[in-house]
PLY file of the C-alpha trace (Angstrom):
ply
format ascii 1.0
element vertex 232
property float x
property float y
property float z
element edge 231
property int vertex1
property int vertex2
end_header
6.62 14.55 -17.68
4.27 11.93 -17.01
2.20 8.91 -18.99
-0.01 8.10 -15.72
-3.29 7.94 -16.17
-5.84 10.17 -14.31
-8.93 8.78 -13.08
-11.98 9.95 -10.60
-12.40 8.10 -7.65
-16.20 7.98 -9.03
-14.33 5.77 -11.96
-13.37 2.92 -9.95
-16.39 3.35 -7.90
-18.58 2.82 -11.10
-16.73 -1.02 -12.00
-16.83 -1.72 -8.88
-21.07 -1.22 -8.52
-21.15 -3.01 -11.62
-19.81 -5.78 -10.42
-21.08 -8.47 -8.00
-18.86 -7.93 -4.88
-19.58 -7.50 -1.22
-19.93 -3.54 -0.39
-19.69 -3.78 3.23
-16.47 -1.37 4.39
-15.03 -1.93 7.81
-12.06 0.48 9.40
-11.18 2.59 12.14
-11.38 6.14 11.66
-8.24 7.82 10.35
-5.74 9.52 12.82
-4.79 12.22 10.28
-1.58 12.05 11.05
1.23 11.90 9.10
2.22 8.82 7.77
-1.97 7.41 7.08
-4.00 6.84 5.01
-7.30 8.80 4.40
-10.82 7.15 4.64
-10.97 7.11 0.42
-7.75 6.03 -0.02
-8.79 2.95 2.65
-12.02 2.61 0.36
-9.96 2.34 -2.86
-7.64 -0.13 -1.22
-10.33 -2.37 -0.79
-12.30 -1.73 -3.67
-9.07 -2.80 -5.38
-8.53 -6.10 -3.62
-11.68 -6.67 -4.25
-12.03 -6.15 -7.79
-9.25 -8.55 -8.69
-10.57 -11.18 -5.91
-7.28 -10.86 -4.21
-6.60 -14.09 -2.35
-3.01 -12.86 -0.57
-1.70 -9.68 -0.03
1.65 -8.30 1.15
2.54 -4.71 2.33
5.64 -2.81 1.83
5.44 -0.41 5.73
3.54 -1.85 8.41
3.48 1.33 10.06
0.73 1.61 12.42
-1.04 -1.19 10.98
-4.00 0.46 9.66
-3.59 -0.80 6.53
-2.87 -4.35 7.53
-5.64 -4.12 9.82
-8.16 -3.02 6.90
-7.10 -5.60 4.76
-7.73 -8.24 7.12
-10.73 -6.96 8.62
-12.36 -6.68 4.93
-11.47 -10.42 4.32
-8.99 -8.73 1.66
-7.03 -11.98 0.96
-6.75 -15.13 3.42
-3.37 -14.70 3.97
-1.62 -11.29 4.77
2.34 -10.63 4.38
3.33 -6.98 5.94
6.82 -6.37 6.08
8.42 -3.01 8.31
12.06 -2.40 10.09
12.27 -3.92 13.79
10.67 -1.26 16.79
12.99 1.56 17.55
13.61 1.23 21.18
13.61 5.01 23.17
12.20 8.31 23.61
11.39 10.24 20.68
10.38 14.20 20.64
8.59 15.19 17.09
10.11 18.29 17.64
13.75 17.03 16.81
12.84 16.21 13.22
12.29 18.21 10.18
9.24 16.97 8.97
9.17 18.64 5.77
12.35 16.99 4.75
11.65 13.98 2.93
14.69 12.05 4.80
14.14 13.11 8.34
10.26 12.29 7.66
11.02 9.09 6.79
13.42 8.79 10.07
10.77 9.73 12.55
8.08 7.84 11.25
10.35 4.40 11.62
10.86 5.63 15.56
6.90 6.23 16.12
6.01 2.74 16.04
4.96 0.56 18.79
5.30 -2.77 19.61
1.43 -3.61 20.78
0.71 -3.20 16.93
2.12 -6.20 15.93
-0.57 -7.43 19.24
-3.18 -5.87 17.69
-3.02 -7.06 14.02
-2.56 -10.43 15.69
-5.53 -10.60 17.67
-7.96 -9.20 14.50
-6.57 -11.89 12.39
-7.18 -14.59 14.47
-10.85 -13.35 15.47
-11.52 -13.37 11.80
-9.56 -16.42 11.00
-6.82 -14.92 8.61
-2.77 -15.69 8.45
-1.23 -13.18 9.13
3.17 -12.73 8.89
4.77 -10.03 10.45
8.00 -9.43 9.01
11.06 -7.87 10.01
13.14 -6.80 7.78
14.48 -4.09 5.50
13.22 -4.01 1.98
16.73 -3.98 0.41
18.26 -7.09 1.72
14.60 -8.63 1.78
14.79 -12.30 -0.41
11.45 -13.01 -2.13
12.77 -16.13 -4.32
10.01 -18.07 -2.05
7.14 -15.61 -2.70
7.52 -15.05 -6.67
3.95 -14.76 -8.14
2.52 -15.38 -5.41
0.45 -11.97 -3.91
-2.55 -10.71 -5.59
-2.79 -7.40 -4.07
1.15 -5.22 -3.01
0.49 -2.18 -1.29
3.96 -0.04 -1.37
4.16 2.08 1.48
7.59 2.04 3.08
11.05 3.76 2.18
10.22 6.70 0.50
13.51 7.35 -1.51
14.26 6.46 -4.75
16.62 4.01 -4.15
13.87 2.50 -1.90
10.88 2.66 -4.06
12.71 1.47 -7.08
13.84 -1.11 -5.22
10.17 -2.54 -3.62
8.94 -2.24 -6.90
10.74 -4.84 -8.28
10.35 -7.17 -5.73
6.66 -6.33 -5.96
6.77 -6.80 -9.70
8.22 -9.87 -8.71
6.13 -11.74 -6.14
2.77 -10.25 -8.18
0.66 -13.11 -9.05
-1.19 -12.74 -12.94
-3.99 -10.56 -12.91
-2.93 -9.02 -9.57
-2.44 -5.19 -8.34
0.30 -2.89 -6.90
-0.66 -0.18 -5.19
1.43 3.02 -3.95
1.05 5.72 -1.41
2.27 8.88 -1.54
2.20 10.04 -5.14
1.68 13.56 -5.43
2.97 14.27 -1.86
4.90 17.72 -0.91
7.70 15.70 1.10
8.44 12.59 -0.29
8.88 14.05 -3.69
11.17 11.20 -5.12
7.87 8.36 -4.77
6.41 11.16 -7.58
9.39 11.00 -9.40
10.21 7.26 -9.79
6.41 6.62 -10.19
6.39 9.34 -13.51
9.60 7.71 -14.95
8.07 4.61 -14.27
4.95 5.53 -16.26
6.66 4.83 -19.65
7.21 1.66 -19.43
4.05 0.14 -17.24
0.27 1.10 -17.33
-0.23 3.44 -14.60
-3.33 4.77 -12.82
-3.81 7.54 -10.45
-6.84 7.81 -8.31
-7.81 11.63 -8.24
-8.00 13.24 -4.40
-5.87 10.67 -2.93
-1.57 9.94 -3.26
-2.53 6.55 -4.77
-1.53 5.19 -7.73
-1.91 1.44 -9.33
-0.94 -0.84 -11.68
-2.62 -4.19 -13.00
-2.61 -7.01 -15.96
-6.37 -7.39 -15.09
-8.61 -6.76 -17.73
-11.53 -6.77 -14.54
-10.11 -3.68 -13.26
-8.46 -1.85 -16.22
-10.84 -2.41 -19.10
-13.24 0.73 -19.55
-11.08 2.95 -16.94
-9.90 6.34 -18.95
-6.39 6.89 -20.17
-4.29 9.80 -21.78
0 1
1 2
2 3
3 4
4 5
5 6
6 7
7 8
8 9
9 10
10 11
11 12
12 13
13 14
14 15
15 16
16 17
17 18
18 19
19 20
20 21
21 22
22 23
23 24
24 25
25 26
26 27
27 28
28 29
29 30
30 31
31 32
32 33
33 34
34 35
35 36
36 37
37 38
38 39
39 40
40 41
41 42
42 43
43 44
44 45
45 46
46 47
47 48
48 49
49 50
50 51
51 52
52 53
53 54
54 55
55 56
56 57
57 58
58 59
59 60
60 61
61 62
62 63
63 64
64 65
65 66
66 67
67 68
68 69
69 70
70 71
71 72
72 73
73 74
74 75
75 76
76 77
77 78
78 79
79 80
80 81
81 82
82 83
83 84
84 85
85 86
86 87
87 88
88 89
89 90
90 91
91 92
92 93
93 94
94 95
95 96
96 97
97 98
98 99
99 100
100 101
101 102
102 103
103 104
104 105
105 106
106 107
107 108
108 109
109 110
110 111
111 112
112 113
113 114
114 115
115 116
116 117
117 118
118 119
119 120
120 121
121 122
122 123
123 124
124 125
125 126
126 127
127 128
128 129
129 130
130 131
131 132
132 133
133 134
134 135
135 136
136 137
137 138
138 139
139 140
140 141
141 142
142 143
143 144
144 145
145 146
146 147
147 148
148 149
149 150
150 151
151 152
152 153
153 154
154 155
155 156
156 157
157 158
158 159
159 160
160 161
161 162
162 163
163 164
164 165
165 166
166 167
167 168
168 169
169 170
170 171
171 172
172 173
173 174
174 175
175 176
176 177
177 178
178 179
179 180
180 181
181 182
182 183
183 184
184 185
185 186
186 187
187 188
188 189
189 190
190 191
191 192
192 193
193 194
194 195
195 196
196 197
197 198
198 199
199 200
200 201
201 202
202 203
203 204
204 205
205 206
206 207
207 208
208 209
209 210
210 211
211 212
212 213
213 214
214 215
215 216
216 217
217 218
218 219
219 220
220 221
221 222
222 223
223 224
224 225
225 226
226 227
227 228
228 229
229 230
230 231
């Protein structure tokens, strides 16, 4: 069972041309791989930071850096924290992973990344003037006593376990600044079935909102973003 509220991306869409904000959207196209985001999900992401003005933002999964790369590109916050495990160093063959178990998913998509990412989210930051930090680190020993209310915007996209999610989601909780957002990926999603799981249990005890055609699902104190949105 579940308390999360449904909404239409057409729902968010609505506040947000109701509201005095910059529309222009830069991104790259999506790879439609696994492990990315879709072109609406990118749009909601920054039709989120947007709508609660976010002035720093910090991401759970580097990945790829498409995320990180939106955000800064979109002016999404002056300052952008994006934490992920140190490069895997090898060969890797996609064909020696099970990709429809949620565990070995997880395993290849911490080998696939390259080091010219960190390169590239380096050099779009500084052509558009932003702070970037590239952490290195994994999300369970990760200290954030430095960083409490501090973010405006989380975006939770790393681990996909329970033990994992539960786990970022505190921190997040913790380093959220008032009227901020935290966003996950992945809700909804055939493989990493335990992100759906934590997030429903989770549901009971904080205001949750799912964004219809997309695995994303957020929560916010801002009155901004939640007042007027439909809930169960």
């Amino acid at each position: 069972m579940s308390k999360i509220n449904v909404i239409r991306p057409s729902h968010l869409l609505t506040l947000f041309n109701n509201c005095d904000l910059q529309r222009a959207f830069v991104s790259e196209i999506p790879d439609g791989d696994i492990g990315s985001t879709s072109m609406l999900e990118k749009v909601c992401l920054v039709v989120l930071g947007r709508l609660v003005e976010a002035k720093s933002v910090f991401e759970f999964g580097t990945f790829k850096g498409e995320t990180t790369k939106l955000f800064i590109s979109n002016k999404i916050g002056e300052s952008v924290a994006t934490l992920d495990l140190e490069y895997f160093e090898g060969e890797i063959s996609r064909e020696n992973f099970d990709l429809s178990n949620d565990v070995e998913n997880d395993r290849f998509l911490t080998r696939i990344r390259k080091a010219s990412v960190d390169l590239e989210i380096k050099e779009v930051a500084r052509s558009l003037g932003v702070s970037v930090e590239l952490l290195k680190n994994n999300s369970m020993s990760l200290d954030v006593s430095h960083r409490k209310g501090r973010y405006d915007l989380i975006f939770i996209d790393g681990g996909h376990t329970s033990e994992i999610i539960e786990n970022d989601t505190k921190l997040a909780l913790a380093m959220l600044a008032k009227g901020g957002c935290i966003v996950w990926h992945d809700y909804g999603s055939k493989v990493h079935t335990e992100v759906t799981k934590y997030l429903d249990k989770l549901s009971y005890d904080r205001c949750l909102f799912s964004i219809g055609s997309t695995s994303i699902v957020f929560h916010s104190d801002n009155e901004k973003l939640t007042r007027g949105l439909p809930r169960r």
